[in-house]
C-alpha positions in Angstrom: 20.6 89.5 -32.7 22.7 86.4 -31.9 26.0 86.7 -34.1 27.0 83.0 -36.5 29.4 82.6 -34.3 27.2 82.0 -30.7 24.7 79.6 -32.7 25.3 75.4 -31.5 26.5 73.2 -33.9 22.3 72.0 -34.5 21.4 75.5 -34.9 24.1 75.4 -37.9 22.5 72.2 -39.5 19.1 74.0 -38.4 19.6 77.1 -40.5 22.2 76.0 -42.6 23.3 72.8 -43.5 19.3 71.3 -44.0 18.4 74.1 -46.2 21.5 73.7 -48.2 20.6 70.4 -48.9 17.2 71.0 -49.5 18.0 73.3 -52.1 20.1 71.0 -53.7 17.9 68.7 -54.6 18.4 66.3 -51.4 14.6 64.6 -50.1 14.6 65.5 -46.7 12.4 62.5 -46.2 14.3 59.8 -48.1 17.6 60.8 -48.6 18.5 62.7 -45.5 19.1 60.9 -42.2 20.5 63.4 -39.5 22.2 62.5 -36.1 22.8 58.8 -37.2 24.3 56.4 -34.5 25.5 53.3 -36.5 27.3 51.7 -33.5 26.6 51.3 -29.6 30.3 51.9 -28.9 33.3 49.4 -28.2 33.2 46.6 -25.3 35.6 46.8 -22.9 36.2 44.2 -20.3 38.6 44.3 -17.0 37.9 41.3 -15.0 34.0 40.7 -14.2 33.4 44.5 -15.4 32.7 46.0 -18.8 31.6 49.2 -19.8 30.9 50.2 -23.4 32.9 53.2 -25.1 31.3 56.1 -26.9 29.0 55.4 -30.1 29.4 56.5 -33.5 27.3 59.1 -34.9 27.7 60.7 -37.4 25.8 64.4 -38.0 24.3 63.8 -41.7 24.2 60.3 -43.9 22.3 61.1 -47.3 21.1 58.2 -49.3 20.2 57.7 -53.4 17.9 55.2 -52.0 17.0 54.0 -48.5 19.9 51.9 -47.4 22.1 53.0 -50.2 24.1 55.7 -48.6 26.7 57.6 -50.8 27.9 60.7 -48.9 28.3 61.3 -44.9 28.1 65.5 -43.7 30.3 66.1 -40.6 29.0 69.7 -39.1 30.8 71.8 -37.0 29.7 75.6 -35.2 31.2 78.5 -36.4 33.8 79.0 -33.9 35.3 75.9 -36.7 37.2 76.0 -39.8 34.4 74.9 -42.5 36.8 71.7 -42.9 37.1 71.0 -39.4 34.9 67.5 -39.4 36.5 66.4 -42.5 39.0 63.8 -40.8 36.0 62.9 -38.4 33.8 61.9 -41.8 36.5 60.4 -43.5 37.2 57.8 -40.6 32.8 57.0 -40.4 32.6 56.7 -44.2 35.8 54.4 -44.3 33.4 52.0 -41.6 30.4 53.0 -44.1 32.2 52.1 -47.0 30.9 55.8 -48.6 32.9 57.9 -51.7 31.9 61.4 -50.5 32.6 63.4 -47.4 32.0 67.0 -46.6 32.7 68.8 -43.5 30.4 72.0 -42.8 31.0 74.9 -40.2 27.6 76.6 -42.0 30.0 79.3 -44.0 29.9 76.3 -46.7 31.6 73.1 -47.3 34.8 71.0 -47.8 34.5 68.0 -50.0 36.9 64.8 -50.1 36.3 63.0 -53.0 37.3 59.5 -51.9 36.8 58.2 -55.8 39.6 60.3 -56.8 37.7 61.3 -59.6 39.1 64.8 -60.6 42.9 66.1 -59.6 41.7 67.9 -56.6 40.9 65.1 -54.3 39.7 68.3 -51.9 38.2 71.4 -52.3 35.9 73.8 -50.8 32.3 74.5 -51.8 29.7 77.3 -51.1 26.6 76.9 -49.5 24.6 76.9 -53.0 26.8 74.8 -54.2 26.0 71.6 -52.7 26.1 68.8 -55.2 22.8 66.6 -56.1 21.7 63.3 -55.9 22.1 62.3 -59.0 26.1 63.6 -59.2 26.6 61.9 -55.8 25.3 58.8 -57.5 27.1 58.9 -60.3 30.1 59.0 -58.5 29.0 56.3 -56.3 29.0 54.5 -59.1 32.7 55.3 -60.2 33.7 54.5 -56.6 31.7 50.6 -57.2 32.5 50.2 -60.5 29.1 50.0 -61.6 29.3 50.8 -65.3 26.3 49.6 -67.4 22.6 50.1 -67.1 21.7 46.7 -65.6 24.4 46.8 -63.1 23.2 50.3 -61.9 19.2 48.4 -62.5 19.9 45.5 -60.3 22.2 47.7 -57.3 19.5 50.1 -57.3 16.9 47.7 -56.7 15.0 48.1 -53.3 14.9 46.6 -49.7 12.0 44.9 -48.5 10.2 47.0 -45.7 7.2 45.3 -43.3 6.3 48.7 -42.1 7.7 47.6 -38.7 10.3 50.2 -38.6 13.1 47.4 -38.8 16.4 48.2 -40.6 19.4 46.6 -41.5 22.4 47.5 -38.8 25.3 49.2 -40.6 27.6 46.1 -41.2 24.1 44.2 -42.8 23.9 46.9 -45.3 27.3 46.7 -46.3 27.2 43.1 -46.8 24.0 43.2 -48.3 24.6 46.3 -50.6 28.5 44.9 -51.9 27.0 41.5 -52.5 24.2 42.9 -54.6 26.6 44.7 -56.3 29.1 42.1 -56.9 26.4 40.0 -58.5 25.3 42.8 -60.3 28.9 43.1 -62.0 28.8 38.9 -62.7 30.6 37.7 -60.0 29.4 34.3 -59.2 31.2 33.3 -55.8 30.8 35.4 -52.8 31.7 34.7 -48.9 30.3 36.6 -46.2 32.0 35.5 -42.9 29.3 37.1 -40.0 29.7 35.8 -36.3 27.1 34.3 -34.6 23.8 36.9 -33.6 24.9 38.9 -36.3 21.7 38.7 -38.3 23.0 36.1 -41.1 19.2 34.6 -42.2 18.2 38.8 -42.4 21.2 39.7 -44.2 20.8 36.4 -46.5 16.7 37.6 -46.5 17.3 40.9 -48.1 20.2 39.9 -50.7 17.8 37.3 -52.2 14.7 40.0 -52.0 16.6 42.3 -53.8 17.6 39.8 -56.5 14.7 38.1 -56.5 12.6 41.3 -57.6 14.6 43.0 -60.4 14.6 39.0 -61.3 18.1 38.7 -61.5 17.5 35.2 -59.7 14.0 34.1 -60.1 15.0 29.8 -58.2 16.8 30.5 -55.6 18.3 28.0 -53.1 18.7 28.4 -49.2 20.9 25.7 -47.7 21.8 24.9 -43.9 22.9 22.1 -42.2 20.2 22.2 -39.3 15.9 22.0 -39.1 16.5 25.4 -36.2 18.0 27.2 -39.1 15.2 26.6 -41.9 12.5 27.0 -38.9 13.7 30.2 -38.1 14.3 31.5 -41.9 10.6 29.9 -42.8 8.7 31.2 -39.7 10.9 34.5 -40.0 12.3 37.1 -42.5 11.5 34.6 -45.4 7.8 34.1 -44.4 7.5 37.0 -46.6 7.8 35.4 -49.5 4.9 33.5 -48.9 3.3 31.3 -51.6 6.3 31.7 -53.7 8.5 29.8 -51.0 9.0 25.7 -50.2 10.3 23.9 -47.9 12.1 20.3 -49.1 11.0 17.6 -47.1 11.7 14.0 -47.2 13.2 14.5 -50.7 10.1 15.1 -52.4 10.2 17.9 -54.8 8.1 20.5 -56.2 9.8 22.4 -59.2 6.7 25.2 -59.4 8.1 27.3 -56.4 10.5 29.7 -56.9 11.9 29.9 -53.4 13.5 26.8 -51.8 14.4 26.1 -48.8 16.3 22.6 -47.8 18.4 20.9 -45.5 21.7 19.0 -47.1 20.7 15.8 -45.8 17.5 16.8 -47.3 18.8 16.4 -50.7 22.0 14.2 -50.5 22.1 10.5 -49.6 25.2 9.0 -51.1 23.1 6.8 -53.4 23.3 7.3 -56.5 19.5 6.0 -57.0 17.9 8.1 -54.0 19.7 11.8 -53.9 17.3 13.9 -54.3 19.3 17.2 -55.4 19.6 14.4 -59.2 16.0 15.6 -60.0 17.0 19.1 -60.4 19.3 19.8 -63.5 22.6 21.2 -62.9 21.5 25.5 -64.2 18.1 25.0 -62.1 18.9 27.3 -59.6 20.2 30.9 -60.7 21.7 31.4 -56.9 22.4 29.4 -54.4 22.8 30.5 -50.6 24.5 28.2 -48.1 23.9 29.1 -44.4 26.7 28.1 -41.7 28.7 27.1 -44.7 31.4 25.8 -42.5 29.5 23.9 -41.0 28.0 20.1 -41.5 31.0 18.2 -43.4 34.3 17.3 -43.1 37.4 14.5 -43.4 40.5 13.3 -41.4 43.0 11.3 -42.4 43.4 8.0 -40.3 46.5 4.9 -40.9 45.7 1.5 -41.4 46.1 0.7 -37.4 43.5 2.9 -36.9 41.0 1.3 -38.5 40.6 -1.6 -36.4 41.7 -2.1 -32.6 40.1 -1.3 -29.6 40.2 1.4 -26.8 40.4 5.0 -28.4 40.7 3.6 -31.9 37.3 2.0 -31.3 35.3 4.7 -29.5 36.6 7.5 -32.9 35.2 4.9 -35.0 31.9 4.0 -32.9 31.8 8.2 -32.6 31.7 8.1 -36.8 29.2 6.0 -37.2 26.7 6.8 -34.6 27.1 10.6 -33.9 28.1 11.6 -37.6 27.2 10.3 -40.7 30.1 8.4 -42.1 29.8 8.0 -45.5 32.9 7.6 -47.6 36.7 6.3 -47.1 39.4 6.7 -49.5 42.3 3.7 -49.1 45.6 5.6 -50.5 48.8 3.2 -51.0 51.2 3.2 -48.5 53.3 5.0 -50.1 51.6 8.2 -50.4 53.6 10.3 -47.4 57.0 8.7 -48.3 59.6 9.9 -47.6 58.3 10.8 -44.4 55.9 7.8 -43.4 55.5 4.3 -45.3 51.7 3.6 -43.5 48.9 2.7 -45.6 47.0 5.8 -44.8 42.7 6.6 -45.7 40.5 9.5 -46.1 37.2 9.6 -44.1 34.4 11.8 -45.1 31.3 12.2 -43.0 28.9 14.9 -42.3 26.4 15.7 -39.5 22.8 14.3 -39.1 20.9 11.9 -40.8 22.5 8.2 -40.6 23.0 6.3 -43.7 23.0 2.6 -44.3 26.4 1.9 -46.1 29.8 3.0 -46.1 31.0 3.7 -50.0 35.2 2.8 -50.0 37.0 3.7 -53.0 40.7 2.5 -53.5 43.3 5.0 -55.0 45.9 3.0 -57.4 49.3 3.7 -57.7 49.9 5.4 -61.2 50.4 2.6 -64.2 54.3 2.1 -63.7 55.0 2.9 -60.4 55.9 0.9 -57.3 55.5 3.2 -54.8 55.7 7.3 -54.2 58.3 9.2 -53.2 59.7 12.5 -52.7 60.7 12.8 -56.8 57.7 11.4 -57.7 55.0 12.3 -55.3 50.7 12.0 -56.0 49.6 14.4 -58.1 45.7 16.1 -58.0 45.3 14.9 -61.6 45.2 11.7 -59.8 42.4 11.8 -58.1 40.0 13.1 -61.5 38.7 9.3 -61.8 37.8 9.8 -58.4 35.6 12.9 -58.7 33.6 11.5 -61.6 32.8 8.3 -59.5 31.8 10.5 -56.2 29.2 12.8 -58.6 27.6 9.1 -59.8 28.5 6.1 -57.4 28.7 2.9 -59.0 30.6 -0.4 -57.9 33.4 -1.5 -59.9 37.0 -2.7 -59.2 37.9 0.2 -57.1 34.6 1.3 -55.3 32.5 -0.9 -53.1 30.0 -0.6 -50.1 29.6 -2.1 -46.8 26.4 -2.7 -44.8 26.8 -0.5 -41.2 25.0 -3.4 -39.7 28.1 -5.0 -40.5 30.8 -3.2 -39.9 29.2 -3.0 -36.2 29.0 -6.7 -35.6 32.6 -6.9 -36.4 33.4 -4.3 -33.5 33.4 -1.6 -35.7 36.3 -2.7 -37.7 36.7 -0.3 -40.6 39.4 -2.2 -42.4 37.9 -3.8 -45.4 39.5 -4.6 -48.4 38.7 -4.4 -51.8 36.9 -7.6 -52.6 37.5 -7.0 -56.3 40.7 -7.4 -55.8 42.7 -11.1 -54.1 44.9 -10.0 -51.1 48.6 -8.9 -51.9 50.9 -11.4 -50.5 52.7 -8.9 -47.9 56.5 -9.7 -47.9 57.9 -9.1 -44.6 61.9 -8.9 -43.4 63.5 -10.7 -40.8 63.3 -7.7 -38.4 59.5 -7.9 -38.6 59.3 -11.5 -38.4 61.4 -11.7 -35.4 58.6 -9.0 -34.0 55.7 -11.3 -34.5 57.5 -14.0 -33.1 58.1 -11.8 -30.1 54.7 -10.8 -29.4 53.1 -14.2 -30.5 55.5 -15.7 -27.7 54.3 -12.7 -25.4 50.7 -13.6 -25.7 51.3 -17.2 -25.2 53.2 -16.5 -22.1 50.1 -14.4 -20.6 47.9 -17.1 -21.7 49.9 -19.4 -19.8 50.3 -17.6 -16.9 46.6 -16.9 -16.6 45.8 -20.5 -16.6 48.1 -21.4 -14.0 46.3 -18.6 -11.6 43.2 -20.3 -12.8 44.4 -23.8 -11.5 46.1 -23.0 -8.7 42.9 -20.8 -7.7 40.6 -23.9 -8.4 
């Protein structure tokens, strides 16, 4: 008869470890994975080689519910201590973002309590002892800080499954499963920062799935800054959602879906008359996904001199208004970076995608009672709370205006105009400056000059 200590570490989960769990309550169908490789193993690169390292597996994950892991088994053969996997587990559950570890050499187990629970953060456990589902759970539940009946309602809720076999990879479920949760606990403002080929439109796919059927968010928003992106979510994961789901076109809107999907430019025009995201009111959507959410707007800041001129200064500006979508510019006083700079100085917004018309400029005034900024009395974001009323509702009035593009073009581009509510300042200027003007007035005569001579003397 072979002895315990001559059996392989899978004849120890064979006879041991499964039956164990088993007997504890554990569905060897749903709630036991054995043998689980949840990564492919570290790159490495030297010159125009790479080889991958080894994968992560881990001997036992066991799950409340089907991508809801709470407790990783590290088995060992007999020839081990019974807590000889236990650092093994502890280092995969940290990556798995799981409370309980246990380490098995078939004689029993050792348990670490990652929750901290009890005092004894360790201790060992018989065979028969093996604790159930519903204990694991609960302290799964410690370890999340899930603490009322909803939360645990809406975390518990399931994945969608096509029948294709298809599962989340590890890092998916952990975004998915603490973004669930963290809704589930009322947090309203999440980030999920995923490289590109990561699976963002699945992971997005199965948080909204999950919400969406224990109707925690019954109109729900998916927003990207490109037609590839709500192609491949429409004709994709989200085709799922079949009937339920829209797609926002040309700013015509349907409020009797309950799934919508939309480009920004889709439902933003800067006009205050024509954006279409104005027909739906403010608490119409219960979440709100943004896709690429880096992605599709931005500003710089650009002097006065930069405005106008040609060469580079010309080509940024011609790049602005053909390739991007320039559709704002703030004219600060120039004052605003003393002591440092004394240039008139402007903020340009502008997105990618779909050309506008006009160009909205919106003139920041100097506080009542002051001439100019300065390091003891510098601009202040309370400042700028006129201007964020005005940007939610565009209107002309003595500090906003708009331009034509068609205009600005036939002027070469020439970004520089001023408030026609308001007469020019007469610009004082000192001798120094003067003497300047003078010098490159007389420069451009003398090259004037000089040119006609060559003419002349060509002729």
């Amino acid at each position: 008869m072979t002895s315990k200590k001559e059996l392989s570490e899978r004849d120890i989960c064979t006879k041991y470890i499964q039956p164990a769990l088993e007997k504890a309550g554990w569905n060897p169908f749903t709630q036991i994975r054995e043998e689980v490789s949840f990564t492919d193993g570290r790159i490495y690169v030297k010159g125009n080689l790479s080889i991958r390292g080894k994968r992560k597996r881990a001997d036992y994950i066991l799950y409340y519910k089907p991508n809801i892991p709470i407790a990783i088994i590290e088995a060992k053969d007999n020839r081990h201590s019974v807590k000889a996997g236990i650092q093994q587990g502890l280092n995969y559950a940290e990556i798995l973002d799981i409370p309980s570890v246990y380490s098995s050499n078939g004689d029993g187990f050792y348990e670490h309590d990652r929750t901290c629970s009890n005092d004894k953060i360790e201790k060992e456990l018989a065979l028969d002892e093996f604790p159930t589902p519903d204990s694991l759970w609960q302290r799964y539940k410690k370890y999340k800080g899930i603490e009322t009946r909803e939360q645990e309602r809406i975390t518990a809720q399931d994945y969608f499954f096509d029948g294709s076999g298809r599962a989340p990879r590890y890092y998916q479920q952990i975004a998915i499963n603490r973004t669930v949760e963290a809704i589930a606990k009322g947090q309203n403002r999440i980030l999920l920062t995923m490289a590109t080929g990561t699976g963002k439109t699945y992971t997005a796919f199965q948080i909204i799935h999950r919400l969406w059927k224990s109707n925690t968010k019954k109109r729900i928003l998916f927003l990207a800054d490109r037609n590839v992106l709500i192609d491949q979510a429409r004709r994709g994961d989200f085709r799922h959602f079949k009937d339920k789901m829209t797609v926002i076109k040309k700013r015509k809107i349907d409020k009797s879906y309950e799934i919508y999907l939309a480009l920004y430019q889709g439902l933003i025009n800067y006009n205050e008359d024509k954006d279409a995201y104005r027909e739906f009111s403010p608490g119409f959507f219960d979440l709100i996904i943004i896709d690429e959410c880096h992605r599709g707007s931005a500003a710089i800041v650009l002097p006065d001199g930069s405005l106008t001129g040609d060469g580079v200064k010309e080509r940024i500006r011609k790049k602005l208004l053909e390739d991007c979508n320039l559709h704002t510019i703030i004219r600060l006083p120039n004052s605003v970076f003393q002591p440092y700079a004394s240039v008139a100085t402007n903020l340009l917004f502008f997105t990618k995608g779909e050309k506008i018309k006009t160009v909205w400029y919106y003139e920041h005034k100097l506080p009542e009672g002051y001439k100019a900024y300065s390091k003891t009395k510098p601009i202040r974001l309370a400042e700028f709370d006129g201007l964020k009323k005005w940007w939610a509702k565009r209107k002309k009035n003595e500090q906003a205006w708009k331009v034509d593009i068609g205009t600005i073009k036939k002027s070469g581009y020439n970004l520089d105009i001023k408030n026609p509510h308001q007469p020019e300042p007469e610009k004082q200027y000192s001798s120094g400056e003067l003497l300047e003007m003078l010098h490159q007035s007389f420069g451009k005569s003398d090259k004037l000059l000089s040119q006609l001579r060559k003419e002349l003397a060509d002729g």
